[in-house]
C-alpha positions as CSV (number, residue, x, y, z in Angstrom):
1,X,60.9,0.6,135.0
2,X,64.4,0.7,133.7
3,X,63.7,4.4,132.4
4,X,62.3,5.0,135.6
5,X,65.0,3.5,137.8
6,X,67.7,5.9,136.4
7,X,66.0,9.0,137.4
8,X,63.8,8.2,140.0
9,X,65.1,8.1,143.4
10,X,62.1,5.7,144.5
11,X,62.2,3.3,141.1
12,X,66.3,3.3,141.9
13,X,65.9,1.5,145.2
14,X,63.0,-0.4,144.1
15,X,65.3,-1.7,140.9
16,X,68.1,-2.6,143.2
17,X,65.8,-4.6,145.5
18,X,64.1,-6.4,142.7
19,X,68.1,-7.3,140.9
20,X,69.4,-8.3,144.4
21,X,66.2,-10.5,145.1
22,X,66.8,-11.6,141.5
23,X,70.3,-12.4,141.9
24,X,69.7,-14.0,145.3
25,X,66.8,-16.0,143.5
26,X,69.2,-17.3,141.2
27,X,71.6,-18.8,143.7
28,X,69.3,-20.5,145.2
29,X,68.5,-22.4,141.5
30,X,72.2,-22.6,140.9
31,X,72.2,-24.3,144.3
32,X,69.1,-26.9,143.5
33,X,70.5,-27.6,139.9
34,X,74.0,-29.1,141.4
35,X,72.2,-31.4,143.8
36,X,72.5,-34.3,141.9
37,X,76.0,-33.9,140.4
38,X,76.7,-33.1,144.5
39,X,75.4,-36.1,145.5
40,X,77.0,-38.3,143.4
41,X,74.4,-40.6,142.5
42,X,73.1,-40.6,146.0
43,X,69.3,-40.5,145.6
44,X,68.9,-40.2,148.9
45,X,71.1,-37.9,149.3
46,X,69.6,-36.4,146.6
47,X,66.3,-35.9,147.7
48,X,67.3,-34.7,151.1
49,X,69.4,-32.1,149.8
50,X,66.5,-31.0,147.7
51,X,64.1,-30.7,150.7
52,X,66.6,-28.8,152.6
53,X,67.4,-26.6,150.0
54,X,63.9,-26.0,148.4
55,X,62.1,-23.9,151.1
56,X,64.6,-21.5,151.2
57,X,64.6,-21.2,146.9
58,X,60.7,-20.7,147.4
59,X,61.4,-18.1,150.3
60,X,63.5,-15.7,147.9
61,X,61.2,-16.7,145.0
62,X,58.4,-15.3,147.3
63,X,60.8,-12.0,147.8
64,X,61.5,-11.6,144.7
65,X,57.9,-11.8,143.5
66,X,57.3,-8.9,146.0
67,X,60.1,-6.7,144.8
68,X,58.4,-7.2,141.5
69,X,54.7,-6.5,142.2
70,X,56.5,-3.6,143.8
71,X,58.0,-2.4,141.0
72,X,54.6,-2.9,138.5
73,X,52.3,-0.7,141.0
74,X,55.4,2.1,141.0
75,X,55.5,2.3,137.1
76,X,52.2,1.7,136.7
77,X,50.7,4.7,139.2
78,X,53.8,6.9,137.5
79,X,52.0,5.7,133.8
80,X,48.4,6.5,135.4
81,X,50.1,10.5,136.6
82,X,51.3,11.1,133.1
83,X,48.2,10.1,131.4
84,X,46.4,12.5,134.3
85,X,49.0,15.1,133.1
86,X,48.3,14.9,129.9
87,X,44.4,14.0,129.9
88,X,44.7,10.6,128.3
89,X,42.1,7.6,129.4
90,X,43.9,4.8,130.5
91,X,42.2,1.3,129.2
């Protein structure tokens, strides 16, 4: 896909969308992992922070997961061309 992404106009903006919901993804960890430092000790605070955060981390898991599958059917119907191109069975 990297291959793919740099000449590719299609594979370019799929890459992008699948670093930014990457990155975005990441945040969102960042975000859950300094709960309890945040909270001081506060487990309820702790835990509420946690629900409030968490469905928005599973929302740009979900995105991110669909920027992905994305990506795999693009590389994998350009793989599926080039073996038509060249006559090669694909397992």
């Amino acid at each position: 896909m990297v291959k793919a992404s740099m000449t590719d106009d299609d594979a370019k903006a799929l890459e992008a969308e699948r670093k930014k919901a990457a990155s975005e993804f990441k945040v969102q960890l960042l975000s859950l992992d300094g709960i309890p430092m945040i909270a001081g000790g506060n487990k309820a605070a702790e835990l509420r922070a946690t629900c409030l955060l968490g469905p928005s981390a599973i929302s740009k898991a979900d995105v991110l997961y669909v920027a992905a599958e994305r990506a795999w059917r693009l590389l994998e119907s350009k793989v599926a061309a080039e073996a038509q191109v060249k006559n090669v069975s694909l397992p």
